[in-house]
N, CA, C and O atoms as CSV, one atom per row, in Angstrom:
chain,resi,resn,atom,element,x,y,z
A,1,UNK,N,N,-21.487,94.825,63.795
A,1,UNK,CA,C,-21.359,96.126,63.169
A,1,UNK,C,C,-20.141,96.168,62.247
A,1,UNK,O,O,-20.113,96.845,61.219
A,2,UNK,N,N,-18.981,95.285,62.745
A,2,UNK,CA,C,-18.065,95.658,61.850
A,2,UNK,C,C,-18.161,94.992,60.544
A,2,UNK,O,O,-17.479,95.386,59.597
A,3,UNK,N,N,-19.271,93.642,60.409
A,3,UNK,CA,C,-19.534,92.849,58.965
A,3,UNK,C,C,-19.829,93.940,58.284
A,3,UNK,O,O,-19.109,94.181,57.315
A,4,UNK,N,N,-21.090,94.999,58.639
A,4,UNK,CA,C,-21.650,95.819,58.054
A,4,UNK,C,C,-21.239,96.852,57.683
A,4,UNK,O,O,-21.735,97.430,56.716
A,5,UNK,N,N,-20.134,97.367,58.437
A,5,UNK,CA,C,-18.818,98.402,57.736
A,5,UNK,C,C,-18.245,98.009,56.814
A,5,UNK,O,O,-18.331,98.722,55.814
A,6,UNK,N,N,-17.314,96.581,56.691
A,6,UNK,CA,C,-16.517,95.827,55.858
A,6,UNK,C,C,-17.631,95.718,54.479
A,6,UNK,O,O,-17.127,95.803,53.359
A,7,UNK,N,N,-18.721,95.580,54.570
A,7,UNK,CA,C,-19.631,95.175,53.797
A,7,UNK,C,C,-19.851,97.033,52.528
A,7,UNK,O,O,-19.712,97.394,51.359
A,8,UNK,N,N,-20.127,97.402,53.459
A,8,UNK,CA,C,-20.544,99.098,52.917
A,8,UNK,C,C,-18.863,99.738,52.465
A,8,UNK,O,O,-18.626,100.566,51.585
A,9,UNK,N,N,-18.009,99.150,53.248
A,9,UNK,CA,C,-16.634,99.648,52.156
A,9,UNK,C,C,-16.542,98.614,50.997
A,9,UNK,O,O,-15.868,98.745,49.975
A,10,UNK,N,N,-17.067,97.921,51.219
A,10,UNK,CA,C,-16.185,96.901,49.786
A,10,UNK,C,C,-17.583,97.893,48.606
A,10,UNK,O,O,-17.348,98.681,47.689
A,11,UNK,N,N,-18.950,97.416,49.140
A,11,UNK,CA,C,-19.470,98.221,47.856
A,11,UNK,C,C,-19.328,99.476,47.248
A,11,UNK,O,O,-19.677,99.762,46.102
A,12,UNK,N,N,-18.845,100.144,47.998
A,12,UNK,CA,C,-18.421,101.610,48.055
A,12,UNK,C,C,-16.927,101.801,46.777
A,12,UNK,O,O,-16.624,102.589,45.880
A,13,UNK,N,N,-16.351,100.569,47.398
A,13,UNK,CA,C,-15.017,100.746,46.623
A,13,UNK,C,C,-15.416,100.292,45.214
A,13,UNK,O,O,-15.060,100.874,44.189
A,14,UNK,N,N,-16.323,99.009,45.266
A,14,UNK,CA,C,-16.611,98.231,43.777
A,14,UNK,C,C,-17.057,99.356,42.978
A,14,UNK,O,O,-16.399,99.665,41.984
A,15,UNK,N,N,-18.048,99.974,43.282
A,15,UNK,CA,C,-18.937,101.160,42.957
A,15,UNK,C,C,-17.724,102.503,42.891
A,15,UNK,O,O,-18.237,103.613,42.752
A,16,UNK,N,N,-16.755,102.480,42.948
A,16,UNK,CA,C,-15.812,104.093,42.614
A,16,UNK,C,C,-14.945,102.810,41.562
A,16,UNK,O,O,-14.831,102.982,40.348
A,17,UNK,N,N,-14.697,102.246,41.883
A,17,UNK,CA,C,-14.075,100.626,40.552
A,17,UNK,C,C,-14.815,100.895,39.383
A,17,UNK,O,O,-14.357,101.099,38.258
A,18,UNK,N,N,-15.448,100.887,39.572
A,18,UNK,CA,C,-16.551,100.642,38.295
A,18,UNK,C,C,-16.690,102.083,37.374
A,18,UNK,O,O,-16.792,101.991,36.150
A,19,UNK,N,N,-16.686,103.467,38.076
A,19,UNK,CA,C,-16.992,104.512,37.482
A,19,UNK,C,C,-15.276,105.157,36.589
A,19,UNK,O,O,-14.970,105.802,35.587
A,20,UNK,N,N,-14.612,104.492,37.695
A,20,UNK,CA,C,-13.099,104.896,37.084
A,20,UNK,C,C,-12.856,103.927,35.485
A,20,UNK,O,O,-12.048,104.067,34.567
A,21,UNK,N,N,-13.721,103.167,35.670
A,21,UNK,CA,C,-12.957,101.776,34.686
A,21,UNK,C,C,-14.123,101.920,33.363
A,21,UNK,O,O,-14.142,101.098,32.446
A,22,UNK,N,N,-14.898,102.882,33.426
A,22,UNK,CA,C,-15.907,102.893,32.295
A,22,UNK,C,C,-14.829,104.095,30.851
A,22,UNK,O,O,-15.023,104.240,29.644
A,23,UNK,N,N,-13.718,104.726,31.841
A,23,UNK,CA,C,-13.037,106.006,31.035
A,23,UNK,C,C,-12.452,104.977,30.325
A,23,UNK,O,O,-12.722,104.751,29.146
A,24,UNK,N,N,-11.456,104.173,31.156
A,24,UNK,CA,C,-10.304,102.923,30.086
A,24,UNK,C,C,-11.026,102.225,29.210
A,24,UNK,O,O,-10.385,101.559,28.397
A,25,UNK,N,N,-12.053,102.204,29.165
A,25,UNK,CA,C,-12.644,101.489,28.251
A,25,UNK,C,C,-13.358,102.056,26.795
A,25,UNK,O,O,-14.026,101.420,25.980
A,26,UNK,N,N,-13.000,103.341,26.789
A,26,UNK,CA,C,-13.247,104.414,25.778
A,26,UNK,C,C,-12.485,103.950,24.596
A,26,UNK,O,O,-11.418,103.339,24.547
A,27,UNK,N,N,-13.434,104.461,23.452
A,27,UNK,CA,C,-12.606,104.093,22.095
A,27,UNK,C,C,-11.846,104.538,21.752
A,27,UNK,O,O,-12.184,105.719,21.677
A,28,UNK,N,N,-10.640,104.415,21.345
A,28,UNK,CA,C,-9.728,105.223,20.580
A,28,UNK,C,C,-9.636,105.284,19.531
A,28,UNK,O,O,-9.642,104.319,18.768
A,29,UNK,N,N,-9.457,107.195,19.030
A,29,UNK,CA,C,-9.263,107.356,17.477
A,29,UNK,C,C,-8.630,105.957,16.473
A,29,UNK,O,O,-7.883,105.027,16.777
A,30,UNK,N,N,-9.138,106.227,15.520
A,30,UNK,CA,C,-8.604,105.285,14.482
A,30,UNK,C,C,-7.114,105.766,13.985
A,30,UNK,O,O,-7.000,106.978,13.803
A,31,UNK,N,N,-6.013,104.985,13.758
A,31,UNK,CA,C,-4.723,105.361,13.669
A,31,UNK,C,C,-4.443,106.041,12.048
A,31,UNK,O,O,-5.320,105.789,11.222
A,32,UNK,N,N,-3.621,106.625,11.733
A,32,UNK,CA,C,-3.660,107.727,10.832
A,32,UNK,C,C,-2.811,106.446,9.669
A,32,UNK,O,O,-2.366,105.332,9.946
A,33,UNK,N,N,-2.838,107.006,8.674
A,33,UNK,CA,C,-2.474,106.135,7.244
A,33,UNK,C,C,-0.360,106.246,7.813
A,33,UNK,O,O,0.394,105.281,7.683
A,34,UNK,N,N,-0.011,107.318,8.255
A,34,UNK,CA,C,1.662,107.232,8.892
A,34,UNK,C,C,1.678,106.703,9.575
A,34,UNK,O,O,2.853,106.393,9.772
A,35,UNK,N,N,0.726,106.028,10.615
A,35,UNK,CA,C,0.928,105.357,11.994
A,35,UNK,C,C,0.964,104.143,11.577
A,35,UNK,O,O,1.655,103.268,12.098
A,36,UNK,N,N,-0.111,103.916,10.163
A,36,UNK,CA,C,-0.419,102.042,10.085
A,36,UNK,C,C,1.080,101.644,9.704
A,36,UNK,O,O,1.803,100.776,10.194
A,37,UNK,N,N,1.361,102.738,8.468
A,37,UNK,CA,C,2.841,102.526,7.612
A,37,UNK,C,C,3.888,102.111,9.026
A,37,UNK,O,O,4.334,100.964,8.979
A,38,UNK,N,N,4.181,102.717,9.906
A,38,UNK,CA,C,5.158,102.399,10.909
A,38,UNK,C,C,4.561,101.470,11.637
A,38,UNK,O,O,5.216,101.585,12.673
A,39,UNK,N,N,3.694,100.526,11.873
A,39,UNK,CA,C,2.994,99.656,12.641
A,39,UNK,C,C,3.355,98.654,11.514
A,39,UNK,O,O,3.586,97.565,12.041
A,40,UNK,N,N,3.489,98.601,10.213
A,40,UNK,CA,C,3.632,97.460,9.181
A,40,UNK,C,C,5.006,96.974,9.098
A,40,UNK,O,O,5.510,95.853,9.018
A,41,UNK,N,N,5.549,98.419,9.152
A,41,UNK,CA,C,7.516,98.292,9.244
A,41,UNK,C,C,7.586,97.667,10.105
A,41,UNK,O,O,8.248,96.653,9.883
A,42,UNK,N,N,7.094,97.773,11.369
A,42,UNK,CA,C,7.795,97.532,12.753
A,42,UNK,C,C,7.336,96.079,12.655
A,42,UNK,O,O,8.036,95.244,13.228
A,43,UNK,N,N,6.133,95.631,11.932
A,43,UNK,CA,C,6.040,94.227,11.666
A,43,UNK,C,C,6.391,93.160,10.987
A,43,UNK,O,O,6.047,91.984,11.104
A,44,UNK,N,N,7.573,94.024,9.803
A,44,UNK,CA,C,8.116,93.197,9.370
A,44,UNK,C,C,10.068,93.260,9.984
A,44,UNK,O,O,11.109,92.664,9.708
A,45,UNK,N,N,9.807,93.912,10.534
A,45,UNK,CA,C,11.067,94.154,11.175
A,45,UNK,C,C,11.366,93.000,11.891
A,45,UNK,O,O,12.331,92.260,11.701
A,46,UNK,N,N,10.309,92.862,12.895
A,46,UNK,CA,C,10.013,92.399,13.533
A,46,UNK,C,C,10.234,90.596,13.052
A,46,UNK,O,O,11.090,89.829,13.495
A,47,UNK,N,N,9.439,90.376,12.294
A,47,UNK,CA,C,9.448,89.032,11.317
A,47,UNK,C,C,10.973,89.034,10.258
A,47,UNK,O,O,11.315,88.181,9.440
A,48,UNK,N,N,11.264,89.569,10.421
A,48,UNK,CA,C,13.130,89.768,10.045
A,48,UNK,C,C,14.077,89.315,11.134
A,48,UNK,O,O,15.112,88.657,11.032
A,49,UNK,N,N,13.479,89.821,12.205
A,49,UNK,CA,C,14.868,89.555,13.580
A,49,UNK,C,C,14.656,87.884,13.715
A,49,UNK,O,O,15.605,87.099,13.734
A,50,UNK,N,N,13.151,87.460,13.809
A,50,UNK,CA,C,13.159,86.303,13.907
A,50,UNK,C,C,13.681,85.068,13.170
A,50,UNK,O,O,14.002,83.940,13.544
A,51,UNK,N,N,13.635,85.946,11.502
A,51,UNK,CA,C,14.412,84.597,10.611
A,51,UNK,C,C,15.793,84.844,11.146
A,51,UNK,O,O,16.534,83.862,11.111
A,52,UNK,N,N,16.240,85.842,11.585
A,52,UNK,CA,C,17.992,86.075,11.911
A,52,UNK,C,C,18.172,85.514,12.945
A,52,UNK,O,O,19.070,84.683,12.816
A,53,UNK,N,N,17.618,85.559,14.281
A,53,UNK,CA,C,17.895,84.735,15.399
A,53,UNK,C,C,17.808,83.151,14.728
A,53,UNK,O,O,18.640,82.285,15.001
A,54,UNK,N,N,16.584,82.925,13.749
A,54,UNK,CA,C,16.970,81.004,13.343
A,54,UNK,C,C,18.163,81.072,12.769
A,54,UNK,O,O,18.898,80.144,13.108
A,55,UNK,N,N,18.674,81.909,11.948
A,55,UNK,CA,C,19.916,82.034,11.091
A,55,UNK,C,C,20.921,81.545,11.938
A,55,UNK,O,O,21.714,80.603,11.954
A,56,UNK,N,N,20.554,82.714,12.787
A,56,UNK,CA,C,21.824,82.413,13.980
A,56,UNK,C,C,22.233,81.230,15.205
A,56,UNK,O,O,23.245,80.914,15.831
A,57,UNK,N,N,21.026,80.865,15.141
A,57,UNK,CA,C,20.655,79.517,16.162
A,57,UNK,C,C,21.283,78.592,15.097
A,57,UNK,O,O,22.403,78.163,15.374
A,58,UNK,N,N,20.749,78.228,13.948
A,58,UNK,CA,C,21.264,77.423,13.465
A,58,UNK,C,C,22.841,77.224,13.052
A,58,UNK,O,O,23.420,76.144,13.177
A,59,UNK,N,N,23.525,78.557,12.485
A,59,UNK,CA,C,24.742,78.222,12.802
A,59,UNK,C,C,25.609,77.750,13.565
A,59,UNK,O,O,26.536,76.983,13.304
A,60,UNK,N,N,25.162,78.435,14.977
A,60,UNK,CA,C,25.735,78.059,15.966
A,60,UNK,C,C,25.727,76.508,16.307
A,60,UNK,O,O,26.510,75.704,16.813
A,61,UNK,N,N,24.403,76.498,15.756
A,61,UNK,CA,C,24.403,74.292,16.210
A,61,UNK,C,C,25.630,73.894,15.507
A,61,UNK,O,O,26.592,73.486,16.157
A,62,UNK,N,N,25.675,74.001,13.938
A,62,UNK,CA,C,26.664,73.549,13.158
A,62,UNK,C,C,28.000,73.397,13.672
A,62,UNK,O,O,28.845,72.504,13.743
A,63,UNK,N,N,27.876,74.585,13.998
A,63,UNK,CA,C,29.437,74.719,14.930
A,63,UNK,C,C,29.996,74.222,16.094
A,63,UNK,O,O,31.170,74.100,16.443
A,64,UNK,N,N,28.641,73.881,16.787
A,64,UNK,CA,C,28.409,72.971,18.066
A,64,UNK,C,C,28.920,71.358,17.263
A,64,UNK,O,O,29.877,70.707,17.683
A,65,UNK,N,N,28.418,71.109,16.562
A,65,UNK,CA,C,27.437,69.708,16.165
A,65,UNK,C,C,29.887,69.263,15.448
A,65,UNK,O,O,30.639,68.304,15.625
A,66,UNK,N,N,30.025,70.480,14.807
A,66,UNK,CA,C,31.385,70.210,14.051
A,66,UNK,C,C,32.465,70.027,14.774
A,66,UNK,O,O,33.400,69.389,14.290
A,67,UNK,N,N,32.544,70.599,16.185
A,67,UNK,CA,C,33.195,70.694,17.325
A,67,UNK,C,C,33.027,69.679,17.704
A,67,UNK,O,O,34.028,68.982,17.538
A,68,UNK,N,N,31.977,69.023,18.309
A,68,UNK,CA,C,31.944,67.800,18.796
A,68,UNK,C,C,32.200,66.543,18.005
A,68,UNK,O,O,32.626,65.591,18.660
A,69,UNK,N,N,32.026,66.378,16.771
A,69,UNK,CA,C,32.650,65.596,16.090
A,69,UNK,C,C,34.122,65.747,15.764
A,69,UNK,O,O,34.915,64.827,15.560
A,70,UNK,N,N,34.331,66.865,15.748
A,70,UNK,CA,C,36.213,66.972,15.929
A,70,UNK,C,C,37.056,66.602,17.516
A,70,UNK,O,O,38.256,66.512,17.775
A,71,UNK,N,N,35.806,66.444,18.392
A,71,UNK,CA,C,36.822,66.085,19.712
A,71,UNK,C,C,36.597,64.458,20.000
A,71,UNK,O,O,37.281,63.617,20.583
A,72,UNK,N,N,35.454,64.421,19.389
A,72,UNK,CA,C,35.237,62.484,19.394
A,72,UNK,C,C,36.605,62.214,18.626
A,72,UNK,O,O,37.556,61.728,19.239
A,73,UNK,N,N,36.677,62.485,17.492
A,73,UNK,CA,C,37.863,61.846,16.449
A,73,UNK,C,C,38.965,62.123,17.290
A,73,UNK,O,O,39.712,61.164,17.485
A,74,UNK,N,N,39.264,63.223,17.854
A,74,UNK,CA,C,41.003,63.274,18.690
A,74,UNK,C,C,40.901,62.129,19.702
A,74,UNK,O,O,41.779,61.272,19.797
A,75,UNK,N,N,39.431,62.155,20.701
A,75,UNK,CA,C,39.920,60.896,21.603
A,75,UNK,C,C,39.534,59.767,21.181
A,75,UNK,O,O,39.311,58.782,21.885
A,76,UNK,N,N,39.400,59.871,19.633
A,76,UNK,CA,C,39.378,57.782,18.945
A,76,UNK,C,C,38.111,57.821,19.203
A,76,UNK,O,O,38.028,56.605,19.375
A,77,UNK,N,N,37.102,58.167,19.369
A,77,UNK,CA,C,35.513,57.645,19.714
A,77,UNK,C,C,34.942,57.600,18.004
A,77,UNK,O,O,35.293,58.129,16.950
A,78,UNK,N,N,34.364,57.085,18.241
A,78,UNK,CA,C,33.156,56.965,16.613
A,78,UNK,C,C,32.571,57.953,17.052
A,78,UNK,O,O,32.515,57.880,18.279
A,79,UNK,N,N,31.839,59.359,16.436
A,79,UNK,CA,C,30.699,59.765,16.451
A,79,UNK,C,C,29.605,59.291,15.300
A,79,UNK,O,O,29.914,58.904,14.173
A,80,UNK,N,N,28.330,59.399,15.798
A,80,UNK,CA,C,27.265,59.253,15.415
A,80,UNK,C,C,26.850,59.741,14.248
A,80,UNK,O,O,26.611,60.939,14.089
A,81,UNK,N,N,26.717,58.765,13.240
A,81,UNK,CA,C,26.252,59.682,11.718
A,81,UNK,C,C,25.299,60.701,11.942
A,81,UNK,O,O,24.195,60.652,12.485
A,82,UNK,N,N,26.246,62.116,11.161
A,82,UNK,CA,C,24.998,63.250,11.209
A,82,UNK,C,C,23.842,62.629,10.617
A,82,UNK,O,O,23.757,61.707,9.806
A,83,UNK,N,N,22.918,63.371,11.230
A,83,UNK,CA,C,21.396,63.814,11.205
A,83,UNK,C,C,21.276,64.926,9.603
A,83,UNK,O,O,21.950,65.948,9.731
A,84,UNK,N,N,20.603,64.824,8.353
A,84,UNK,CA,C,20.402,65.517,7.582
A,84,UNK,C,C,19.126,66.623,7.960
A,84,UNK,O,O,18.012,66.346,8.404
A,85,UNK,N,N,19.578,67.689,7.692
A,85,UNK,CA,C,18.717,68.792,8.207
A,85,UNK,C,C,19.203,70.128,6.989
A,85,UNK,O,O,20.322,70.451,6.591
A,86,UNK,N,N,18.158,70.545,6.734
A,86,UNK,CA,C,17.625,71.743,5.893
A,86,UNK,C,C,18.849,72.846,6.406
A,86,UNK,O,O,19.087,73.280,7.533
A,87,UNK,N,N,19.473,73.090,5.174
A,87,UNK,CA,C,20.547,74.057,5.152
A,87,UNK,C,C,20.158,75.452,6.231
A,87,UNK,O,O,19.031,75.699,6.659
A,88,UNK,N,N,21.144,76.076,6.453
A,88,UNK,CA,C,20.766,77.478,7.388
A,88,UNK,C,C,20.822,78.523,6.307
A,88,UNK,O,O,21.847,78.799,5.684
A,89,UNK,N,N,18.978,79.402,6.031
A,89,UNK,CA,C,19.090,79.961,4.759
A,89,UNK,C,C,18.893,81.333,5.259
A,89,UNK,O,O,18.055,81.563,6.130
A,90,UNK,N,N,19.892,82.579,4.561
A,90,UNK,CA,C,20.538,83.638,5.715
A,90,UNK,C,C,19.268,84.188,5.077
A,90,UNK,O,O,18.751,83.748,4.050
A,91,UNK,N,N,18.625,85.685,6.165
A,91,UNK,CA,C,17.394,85.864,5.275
A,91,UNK,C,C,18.268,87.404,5.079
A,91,UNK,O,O,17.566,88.377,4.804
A,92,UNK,N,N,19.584,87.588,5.201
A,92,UNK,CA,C,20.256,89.037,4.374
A,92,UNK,C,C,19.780,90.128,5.076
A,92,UNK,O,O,19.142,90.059,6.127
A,93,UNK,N,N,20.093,91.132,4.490
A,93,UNK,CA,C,19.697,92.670,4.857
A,93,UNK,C,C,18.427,92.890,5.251
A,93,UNK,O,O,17.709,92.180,4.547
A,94,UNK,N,N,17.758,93.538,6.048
A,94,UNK,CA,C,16.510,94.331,6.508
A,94,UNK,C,C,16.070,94.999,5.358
A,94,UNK,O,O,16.551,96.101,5.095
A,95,UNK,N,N,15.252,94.505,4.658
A,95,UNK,CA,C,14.901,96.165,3.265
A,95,UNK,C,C,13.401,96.205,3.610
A,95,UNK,O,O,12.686,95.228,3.386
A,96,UNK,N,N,12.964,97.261,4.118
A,96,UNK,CA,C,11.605,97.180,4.215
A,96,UNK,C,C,10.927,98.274,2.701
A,96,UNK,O,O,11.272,99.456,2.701
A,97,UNK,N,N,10.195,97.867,1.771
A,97,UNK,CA,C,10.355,98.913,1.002
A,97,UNK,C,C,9.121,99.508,1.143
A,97,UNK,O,O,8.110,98.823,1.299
A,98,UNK,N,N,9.094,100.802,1.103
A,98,UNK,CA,C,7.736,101.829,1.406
A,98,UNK,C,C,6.378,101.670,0.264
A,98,UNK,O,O,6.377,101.617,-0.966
A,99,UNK,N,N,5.234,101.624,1.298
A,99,UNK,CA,C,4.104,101.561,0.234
A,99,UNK,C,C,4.211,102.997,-0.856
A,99,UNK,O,O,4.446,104.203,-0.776
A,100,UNK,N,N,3.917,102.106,-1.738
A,100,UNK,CA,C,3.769,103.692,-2.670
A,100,UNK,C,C,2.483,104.526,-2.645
A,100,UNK,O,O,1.313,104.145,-2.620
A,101,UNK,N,N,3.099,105.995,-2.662
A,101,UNK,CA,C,2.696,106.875,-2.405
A,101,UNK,C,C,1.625,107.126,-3.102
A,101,UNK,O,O,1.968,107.386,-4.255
A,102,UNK,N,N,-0.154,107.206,-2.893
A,102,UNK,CA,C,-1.035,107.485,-3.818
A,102,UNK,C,C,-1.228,109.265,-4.077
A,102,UNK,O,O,-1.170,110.180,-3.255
A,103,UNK,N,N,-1.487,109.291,-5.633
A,103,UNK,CA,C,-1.188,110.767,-5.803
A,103,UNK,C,C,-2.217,111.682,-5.352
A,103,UNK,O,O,-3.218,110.969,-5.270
A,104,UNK,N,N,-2.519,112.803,-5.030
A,104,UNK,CA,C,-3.980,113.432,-4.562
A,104,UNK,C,C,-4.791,113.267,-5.867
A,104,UNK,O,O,-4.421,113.000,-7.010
A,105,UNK,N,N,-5.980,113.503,-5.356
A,105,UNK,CA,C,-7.104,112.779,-6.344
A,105,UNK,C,C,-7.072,113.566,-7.714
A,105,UNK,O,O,-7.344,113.032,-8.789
A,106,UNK,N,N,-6.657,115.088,-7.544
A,106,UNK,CA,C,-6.498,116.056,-8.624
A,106,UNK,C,C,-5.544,115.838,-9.608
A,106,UNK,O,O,-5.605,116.090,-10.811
A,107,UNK,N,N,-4.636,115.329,-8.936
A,107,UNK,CA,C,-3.429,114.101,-10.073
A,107,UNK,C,C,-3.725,113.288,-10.344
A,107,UNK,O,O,-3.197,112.913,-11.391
A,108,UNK,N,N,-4.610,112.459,-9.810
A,108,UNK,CA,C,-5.014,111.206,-10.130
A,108,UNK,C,C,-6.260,111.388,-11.560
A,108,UNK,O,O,-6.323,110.551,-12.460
A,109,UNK,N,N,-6.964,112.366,-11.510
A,109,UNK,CA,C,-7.286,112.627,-12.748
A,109,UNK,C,C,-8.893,112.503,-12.618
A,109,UNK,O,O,-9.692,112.352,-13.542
A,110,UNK,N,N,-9.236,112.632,-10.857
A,110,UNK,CA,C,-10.672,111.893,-10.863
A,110,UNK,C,C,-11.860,113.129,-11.558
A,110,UNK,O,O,-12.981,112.826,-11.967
A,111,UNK,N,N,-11.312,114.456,-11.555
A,111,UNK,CA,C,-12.623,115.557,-11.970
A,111,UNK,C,C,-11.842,116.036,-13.031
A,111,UNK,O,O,-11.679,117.240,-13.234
A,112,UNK,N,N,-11.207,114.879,-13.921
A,112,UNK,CA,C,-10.749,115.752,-15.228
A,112,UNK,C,C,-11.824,114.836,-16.246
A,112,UNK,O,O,-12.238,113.705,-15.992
A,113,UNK,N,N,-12.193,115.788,-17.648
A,113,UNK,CA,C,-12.831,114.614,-18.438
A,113,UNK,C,C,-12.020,114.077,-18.981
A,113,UNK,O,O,-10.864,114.453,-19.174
A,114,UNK,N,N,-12.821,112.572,-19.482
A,114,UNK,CA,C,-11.846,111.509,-20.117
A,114,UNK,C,C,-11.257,111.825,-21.232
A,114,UNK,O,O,-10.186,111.327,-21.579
A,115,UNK,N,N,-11.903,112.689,-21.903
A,115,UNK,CA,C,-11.106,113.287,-23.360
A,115,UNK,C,C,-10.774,114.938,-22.903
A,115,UNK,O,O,-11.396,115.738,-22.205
A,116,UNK,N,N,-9.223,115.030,-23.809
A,116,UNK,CA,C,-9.092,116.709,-23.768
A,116,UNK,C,C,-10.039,117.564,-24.730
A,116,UNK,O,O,-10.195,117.451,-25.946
A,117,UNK,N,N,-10.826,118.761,-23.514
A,117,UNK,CA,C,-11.692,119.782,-24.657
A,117,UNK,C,C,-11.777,120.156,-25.640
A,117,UNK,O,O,-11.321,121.178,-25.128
A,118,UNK,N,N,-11.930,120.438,-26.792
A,118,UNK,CA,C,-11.572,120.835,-28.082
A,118,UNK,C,C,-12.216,122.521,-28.137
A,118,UNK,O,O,-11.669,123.531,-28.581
A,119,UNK,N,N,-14.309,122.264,-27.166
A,119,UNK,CA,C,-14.059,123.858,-27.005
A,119,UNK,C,C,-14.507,123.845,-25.690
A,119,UNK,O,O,-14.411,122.850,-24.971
A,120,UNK,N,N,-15.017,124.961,-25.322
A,120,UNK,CA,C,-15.368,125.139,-24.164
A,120,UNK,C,C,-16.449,124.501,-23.719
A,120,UNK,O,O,-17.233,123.975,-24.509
A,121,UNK,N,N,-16.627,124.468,-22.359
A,121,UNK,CA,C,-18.091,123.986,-22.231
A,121,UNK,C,C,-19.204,124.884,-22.313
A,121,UNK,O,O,-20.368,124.521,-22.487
A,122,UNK,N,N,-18.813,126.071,-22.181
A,122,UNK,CA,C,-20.164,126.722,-22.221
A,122,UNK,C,C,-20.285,127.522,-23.791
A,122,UNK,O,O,-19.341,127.378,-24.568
A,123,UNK,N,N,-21.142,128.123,-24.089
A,123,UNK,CA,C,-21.560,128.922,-25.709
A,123,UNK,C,C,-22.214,130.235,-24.826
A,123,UNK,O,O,-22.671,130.310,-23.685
A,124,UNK,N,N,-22.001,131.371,-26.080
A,124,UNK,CA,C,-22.792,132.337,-25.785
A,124,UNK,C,C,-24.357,132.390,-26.214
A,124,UNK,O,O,-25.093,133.268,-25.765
A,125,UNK,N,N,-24.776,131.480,-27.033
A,125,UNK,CA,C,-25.996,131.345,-27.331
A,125,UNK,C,C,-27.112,131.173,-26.383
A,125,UNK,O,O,-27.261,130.091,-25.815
A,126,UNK,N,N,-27.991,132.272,-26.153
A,126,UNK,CA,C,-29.411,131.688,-25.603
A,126,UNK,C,C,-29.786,130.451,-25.009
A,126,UNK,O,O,-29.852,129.554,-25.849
A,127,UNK,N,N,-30.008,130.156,-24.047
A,127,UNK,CA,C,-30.432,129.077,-23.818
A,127,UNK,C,C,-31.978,128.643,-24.571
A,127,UNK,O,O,-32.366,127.484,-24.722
A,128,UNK,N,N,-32.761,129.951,-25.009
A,128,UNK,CA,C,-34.147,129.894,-25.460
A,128,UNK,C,C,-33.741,129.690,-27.098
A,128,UNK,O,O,-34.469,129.064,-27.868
A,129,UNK,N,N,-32.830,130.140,-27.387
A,129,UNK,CA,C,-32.142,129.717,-29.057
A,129,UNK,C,C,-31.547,128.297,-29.174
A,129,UNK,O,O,-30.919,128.016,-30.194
A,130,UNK,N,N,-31.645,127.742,-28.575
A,130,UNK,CA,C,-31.048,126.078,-28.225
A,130,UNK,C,C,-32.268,125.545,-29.236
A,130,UNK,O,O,-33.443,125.911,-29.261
A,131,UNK,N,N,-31.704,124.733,-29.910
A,131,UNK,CA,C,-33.021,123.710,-30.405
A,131,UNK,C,C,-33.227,122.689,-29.285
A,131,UNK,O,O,-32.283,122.347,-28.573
A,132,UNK,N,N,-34.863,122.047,-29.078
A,132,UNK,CA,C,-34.507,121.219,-27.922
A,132,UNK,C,C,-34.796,120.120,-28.600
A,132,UNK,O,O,-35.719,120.024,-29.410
A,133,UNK,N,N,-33.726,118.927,-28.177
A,133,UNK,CA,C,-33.534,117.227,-28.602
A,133,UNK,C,C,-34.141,116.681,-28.603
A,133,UNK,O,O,-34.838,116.614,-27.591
A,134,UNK,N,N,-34.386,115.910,-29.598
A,134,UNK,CA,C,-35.564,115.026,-30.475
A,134,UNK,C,C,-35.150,113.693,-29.643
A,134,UNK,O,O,-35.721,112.625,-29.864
């Protein structure tokens, strides 16, 4: 009897598992044009700290690498011809610069005509006084 208890709780539990875990799996809204902009910053921010930590790793070797060749020479030892290696290239200030701003479509010029009016669009004439086009 007790397989058959152990048995009827585990399905019981899989089965309340399963109904809870169908919500987390819901779609989420699509992120807004301000959210991507701060999701892009934060990605190049991001890809900034990392050239600065090599910046910084690498100096520090230098300084390692210059040290130890200055304490070989005090106790008379030969050190080992440096190793040539690719300068440490600083990657400077953080500038992330902002996408530019697109203008609303009414600035942008999309429902203006391509030429300025000379007259109006409409006439007071008849539409039945219209000659009609050959």
């Amino acid at each position: 009897m007790n397989t058959r208890l152990s048995t009827l709780a585990r399905l019981t539990l899989l089965a309340a598992l399963a109904t809870t875990g169908a919500g987390a799996a819901a779609k989420l809204p699509a992120l807004s044009d301000e959210a991507k902009a701060k999701a892009a910053e934060a990605t190049a921010k991001t890809a900034w700290s990392g050239k600065l930590a090599d910046f910084q790793l690498c100096k520090a070797m230098d300084r390692v690498a210059a040290l130890y060749r200055a304490d070989a020479k005090k106790a008379g030892k030969e050190a080992p011809a440096p190793v040539d290696t690719p300068s440490c290239a600083d990657p400077g200030a953080f500038v992330y610069p902002p996408a530019e701003a697109k203008p609303p479509i009414e600035a942008a010029g999309a429902h203006s005509p391509p030429k300025t009016a000379a007259a109006p669009p409409s006439t007071t004439t008849p539409a039945a006084a219209i000659p009609p086009k050959k």
